[in-house]
N, C-alpha and C positions, 0 to 999 in steps of 0.2 A: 409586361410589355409584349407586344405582336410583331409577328414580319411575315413577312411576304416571300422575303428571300430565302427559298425551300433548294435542297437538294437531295435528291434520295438514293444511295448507291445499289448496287445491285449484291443480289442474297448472297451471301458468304459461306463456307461451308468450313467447321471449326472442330479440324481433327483431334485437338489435346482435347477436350472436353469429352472423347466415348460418345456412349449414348445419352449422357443426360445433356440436353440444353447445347445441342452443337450446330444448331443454326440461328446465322445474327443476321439482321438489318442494322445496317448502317446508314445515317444521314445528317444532312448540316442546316442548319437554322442560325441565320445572322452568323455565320462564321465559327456555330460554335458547333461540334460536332456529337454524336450520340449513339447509341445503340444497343438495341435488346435483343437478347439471345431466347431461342424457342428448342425445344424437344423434336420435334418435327418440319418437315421441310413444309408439310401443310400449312402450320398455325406460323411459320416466321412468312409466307407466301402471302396469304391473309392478313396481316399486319401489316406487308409493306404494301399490299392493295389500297388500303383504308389508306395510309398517307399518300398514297399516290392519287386518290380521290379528291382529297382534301387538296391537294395541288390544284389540282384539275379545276375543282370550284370555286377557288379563291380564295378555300378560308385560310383565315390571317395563323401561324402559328404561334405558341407560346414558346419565349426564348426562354424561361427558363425551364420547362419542363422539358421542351423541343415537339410538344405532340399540339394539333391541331384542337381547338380551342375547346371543338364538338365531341371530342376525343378525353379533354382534362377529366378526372374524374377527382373524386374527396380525395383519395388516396396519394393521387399526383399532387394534390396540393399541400399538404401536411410539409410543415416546414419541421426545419430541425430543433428549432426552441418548443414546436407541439411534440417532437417526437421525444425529446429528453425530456419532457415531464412526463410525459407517459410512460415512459424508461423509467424514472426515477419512482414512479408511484407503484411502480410493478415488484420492484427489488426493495423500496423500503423496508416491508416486514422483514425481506430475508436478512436484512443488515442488521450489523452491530454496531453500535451509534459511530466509534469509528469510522466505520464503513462508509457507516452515512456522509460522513464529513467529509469521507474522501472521495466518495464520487460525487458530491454535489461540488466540491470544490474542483476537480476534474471538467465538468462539465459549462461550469464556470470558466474556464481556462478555454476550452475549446469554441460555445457557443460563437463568442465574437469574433472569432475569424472565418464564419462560416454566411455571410451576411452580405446583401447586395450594396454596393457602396452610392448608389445614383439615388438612397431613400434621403431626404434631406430630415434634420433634426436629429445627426449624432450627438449623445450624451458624454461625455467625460468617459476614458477606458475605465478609469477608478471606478466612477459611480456607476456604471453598464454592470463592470463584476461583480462588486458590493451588492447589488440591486437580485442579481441572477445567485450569489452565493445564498444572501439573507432569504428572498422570499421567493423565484422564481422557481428556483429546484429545489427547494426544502417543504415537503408537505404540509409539516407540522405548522408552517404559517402561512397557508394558503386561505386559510379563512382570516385572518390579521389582515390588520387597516394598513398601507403602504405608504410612507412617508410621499411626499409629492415625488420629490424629487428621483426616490426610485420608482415609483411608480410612471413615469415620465420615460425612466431610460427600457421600464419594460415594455412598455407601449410601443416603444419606438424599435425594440428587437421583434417585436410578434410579427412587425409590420417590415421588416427587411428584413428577416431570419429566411433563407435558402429552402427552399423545397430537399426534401430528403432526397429526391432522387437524382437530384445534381450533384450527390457523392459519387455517381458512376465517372466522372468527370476527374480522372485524375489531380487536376490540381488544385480542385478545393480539397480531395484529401488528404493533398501533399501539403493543404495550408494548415489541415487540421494538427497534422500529425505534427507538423513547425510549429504550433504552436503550445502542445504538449512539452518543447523543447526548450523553449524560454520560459524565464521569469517574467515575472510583473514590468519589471525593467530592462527588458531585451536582451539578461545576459543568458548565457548556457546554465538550464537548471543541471542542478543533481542528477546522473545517473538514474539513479532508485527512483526519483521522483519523475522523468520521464518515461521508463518504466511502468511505474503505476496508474498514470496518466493513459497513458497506451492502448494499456488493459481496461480500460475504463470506454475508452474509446473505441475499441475492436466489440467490445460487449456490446454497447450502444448499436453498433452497427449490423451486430449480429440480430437483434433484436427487432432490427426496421427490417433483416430477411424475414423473420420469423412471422412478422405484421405483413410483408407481402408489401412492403413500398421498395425494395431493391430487390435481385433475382442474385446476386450476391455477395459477398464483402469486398468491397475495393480494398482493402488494407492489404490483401491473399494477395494482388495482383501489383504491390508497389514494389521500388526498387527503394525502400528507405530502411537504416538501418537507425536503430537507437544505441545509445554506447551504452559499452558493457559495465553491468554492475559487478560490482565486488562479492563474493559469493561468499568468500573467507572471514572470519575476524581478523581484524589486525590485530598482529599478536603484539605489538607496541602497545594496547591497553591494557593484557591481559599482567596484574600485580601476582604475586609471588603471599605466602600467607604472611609474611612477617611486615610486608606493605601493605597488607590488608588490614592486619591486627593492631601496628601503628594508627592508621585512619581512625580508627575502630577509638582506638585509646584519645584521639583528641578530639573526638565530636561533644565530649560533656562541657568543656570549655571553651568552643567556639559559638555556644548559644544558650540561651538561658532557661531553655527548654529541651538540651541537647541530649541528656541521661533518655530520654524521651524515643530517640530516634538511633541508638547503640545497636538494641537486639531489632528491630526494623533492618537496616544494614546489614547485620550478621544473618539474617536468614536469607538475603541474596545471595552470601559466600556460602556459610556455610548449609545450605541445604538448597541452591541454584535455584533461588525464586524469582520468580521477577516480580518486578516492583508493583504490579495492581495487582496477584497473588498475593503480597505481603502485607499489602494493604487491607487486605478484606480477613486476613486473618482472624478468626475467633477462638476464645479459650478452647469453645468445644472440639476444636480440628488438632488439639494438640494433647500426644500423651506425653508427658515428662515427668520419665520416674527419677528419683534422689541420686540412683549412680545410674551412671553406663548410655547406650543409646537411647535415643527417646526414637519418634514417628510422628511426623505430618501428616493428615487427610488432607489433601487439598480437591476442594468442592466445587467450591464459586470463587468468580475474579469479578471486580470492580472497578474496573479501567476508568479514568477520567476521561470526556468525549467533550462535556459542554450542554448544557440545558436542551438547545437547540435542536441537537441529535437524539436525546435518548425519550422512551417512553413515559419516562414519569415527570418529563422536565425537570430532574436536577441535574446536575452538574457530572454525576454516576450513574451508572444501571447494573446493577449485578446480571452479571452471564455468566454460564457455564465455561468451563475451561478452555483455553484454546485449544485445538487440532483434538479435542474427547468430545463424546459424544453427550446429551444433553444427561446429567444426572449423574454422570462418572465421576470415579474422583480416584485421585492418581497421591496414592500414600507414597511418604519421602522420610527414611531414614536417616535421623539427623545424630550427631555426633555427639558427645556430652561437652563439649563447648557452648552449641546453642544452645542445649536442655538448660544448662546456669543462667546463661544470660535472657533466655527466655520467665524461666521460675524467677531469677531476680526483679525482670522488668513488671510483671504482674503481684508480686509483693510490694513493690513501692507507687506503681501505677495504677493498680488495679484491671479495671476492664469498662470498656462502653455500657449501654443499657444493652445491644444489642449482641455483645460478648467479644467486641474487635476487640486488638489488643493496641492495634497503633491507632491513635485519634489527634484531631487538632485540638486545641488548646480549650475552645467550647465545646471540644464532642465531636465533632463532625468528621467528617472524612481526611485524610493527609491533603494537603496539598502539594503537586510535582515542583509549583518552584520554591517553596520552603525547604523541604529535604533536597533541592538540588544545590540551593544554598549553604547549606550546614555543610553538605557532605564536600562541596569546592573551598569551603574554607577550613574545614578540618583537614583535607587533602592539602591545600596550601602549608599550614603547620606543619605536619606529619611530616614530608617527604622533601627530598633537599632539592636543592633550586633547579637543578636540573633535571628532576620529576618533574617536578611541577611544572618547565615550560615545557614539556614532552606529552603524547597522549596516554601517558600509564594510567589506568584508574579514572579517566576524565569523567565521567557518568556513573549514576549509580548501577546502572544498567551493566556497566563492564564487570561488577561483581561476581554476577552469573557468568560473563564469560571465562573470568577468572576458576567458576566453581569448577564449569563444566569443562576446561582445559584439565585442570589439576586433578580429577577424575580419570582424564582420558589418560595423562602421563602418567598416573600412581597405577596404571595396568589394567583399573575397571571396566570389565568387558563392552563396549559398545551399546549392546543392547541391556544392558540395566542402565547406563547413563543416558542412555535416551529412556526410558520409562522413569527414571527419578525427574530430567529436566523436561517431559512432557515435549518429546522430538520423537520423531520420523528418524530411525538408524540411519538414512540414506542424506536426511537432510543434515544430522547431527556430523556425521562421518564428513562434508563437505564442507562444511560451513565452524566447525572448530577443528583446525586446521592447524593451528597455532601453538606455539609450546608458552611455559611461563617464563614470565621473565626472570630474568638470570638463573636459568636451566643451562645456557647456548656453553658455558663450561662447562658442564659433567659431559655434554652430550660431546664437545671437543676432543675430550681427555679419551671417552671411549673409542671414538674414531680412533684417535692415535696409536690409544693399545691395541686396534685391530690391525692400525697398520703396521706395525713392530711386528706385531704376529706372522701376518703373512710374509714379511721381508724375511723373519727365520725362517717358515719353511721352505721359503727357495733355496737359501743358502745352504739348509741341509738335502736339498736336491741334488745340490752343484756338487758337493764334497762326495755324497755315496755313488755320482755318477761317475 
């Protein structure tokens, strides 16, 4: 749409900015207002000439870009659903199919609040996401045939998705960033997940700098704050080893494949792995002599992501380790606990074609909600009722925090428990925080004897004074 109705303010001169970029034009078109900052008093003088031209002759403006019609360039017109595919296509190789999932589902979350609302033929919220999750921001099926219907609600975002450079506009990016902040259904998401959303959003943005459709981040200049995530474990998950060793003991009997998924479990505890490490496990990454310590190579991890996200379209992609670098591998000193229950599980299981040592039942990969079932109903069994309505142990995942607690409190220095749990000392030291459960009495009792302590040395102060 055009207007006529032009204002142009007069040049500004924009002392927190220093030398880069500290003079702005500012002006209003149909009420909406705008403004671009220049290096020089020269080149913002010169730009606000050209709109003052364009006043002068009548041509009609563009309200959403705000710039005169003879003025729009490719650039000004790139909406935000061309820019986030261009985002996405940019960063796919760098991502880990995870990754993937989570900024196209991020992106997803965002597009539709950024969108002129006078385009007629809105689609369903449902099908608009669905539509933008499945084919619009996913490379991998961009050559795929589009069911009508999402194909329908994309047409209909290409054709009222915002010009990117109406993010300078405070409150589309106040809309965006609201919309990071709900769910699907209008309530308050998770912390974390508004968080990650954010980040996904700030990137995006930074990257329409870096393209030259914005001069730069509006996110830098909001008054929006996102709530605070939890940095800590909560040490209410983290079990104790003899609630660990119970679990451990009634997973054969909660499924018929349970003996199956014993030493899987035990190398979360006892040797702080996480569950797609564990998964990917091969004989050849493990030494296990008859007595005493044994040792983990851990190489590659096999995260589930989803066909959709990874390279080879299945359901896994093997990658290199988390936070190592490509081809590292981060050896783990396991206890003779796992070594048995390791050597036992490969005496009655054997091993894959491929030498895992954990597989589903035809071969294949674990699956997260198989083992997430065994290990909630073996937990259920195991532990008395008021475990169980509690978060002690709720995930298999709390295992490792379980490891990597009871390392830190049995005195292991820091910096070896972050090289066994493949941790940053800085993230590790912040983020396991937590003591194990039912510790909070020995650590009681010592307080106490410290206080007895210092209460006799006063009183032997008081007497020889």
């Amino acid at each position: 749409m055009s207007s006529y109705d032009v204002k142009v303010h007069d040049l500004q001169n924009r002392d927190d900015r220093g030398k880069g970029k500290s003079q702005r034009v500012r002006w209003v078109v149909a009420c909406k207002r705008f403004e671009r900052s220049f290096v020089s008093k020269t080149l913002a003088d010169r730009f606000r000439a050209d709109l003052l031209a364009a006043v002068n002759k009548g041509t009609p403006f563009d309200e959403l870009s705000g710039l005169p019609e003879s003025l729009v360039s490719t650039k000004d017109q790139t909406t935000w659903y061309e820019h986030c595919r261009a985002y996405v296509e940019m960063k796919w190789t760098q991502l880990a199919p995870k990754s993937r999932r989570s900024t196209v589902e991020s992106l997803a979350t965002i597009a539709p609040a950024l969108v002129r609302r006078d385009v007629r033929g809105a689609p369903d919220a449902e099908v608009l996401r669905r539509a933008l999750y499945r084919f619009g921001f996913n490379p991998s099926r961009w050559e795929q045939a589009v069911p009508a219907e999402e194909a329908a609600a994309l047409a209909w975002i290409s054709r009222a998705s915002l010009p990117v450079n109406r993010m300078r506009d405070t409150d589309h990016t106040r809309a965006a960033l609201n919309a990071c902040a709900r769910t699907t259904d209008g309530k308050p998401a998770a912390a974390t997940t508004v968080q990650r959303k954010r980040a996904v959003l700030y990137n995006a943005l930074g990257f329409a700098v870096e393209r030259g459709l914005l001069d730069f981040n509006p996110v830098d200049r909001m008054q929006w704050k996102a709530p605070a995530v939890a940095e800590q474990v909560d040490r209410r998950v983290v079990a104790n080893t003899a609630q660990v060793e119970a679990v451990l003991g009634a997973v054969p009997s909660v499924h018929r494949n349970g003996h199956h998924f014993v030493a899987f479990f035990a190398c979360l505890y006892y040797a702080g792995m996480r569950p797609s490490e564990a998964a990917f496990l091969r004989k050849a990454d493990c030494h296990l002599p008859e007595k005493g310590w044994g040792r983990i190579d851990l190489a590659e991890t096999s995260p589930m992501a989803g066909a959709d996200w990874t390279d080879n379209g299945e359901v896994r992609q093997v990658q290199g380790l988390k936070h190592r670098a490509e081809n590292e591998i981060r050896p783990v000193p396991i206890p003779p606990e796992l070594v048995r229950l390791l050597r036992q599980h490969i005496d009655r299981h054997g091993v894959a074609e491929d030498g895992r040592l954990f597989r589903a039942a035809r071969g294949g990969h674990l699956s997260e909600s198989t083992y997430g079932r065994i290990w909630r109903d073996a937990r259920a069994k195991a532990l008395t009722a008021e475990q169980v309505g509690s978060p002690l142990a709720g995930r298999p995942y709390d295992l490792r925090h379980a490891a990597v607690s009871l390392w830190l409190n049995g005195g292991v220095p820091a910096t070896e428990v972050a090289r066994r749990a493949g941790h940053g000392v800085a993230v590790l030291l912040k983020v396991y925080a937590g003591c194990i459960d039912g510790e909070e009495a020995e650590v009681n009792r010592r307080i106490e004897r410290a206080l007895g302590a210092s209460r006799g040395r006063g009183r032997s102060r008081g007497k020889g004074a």
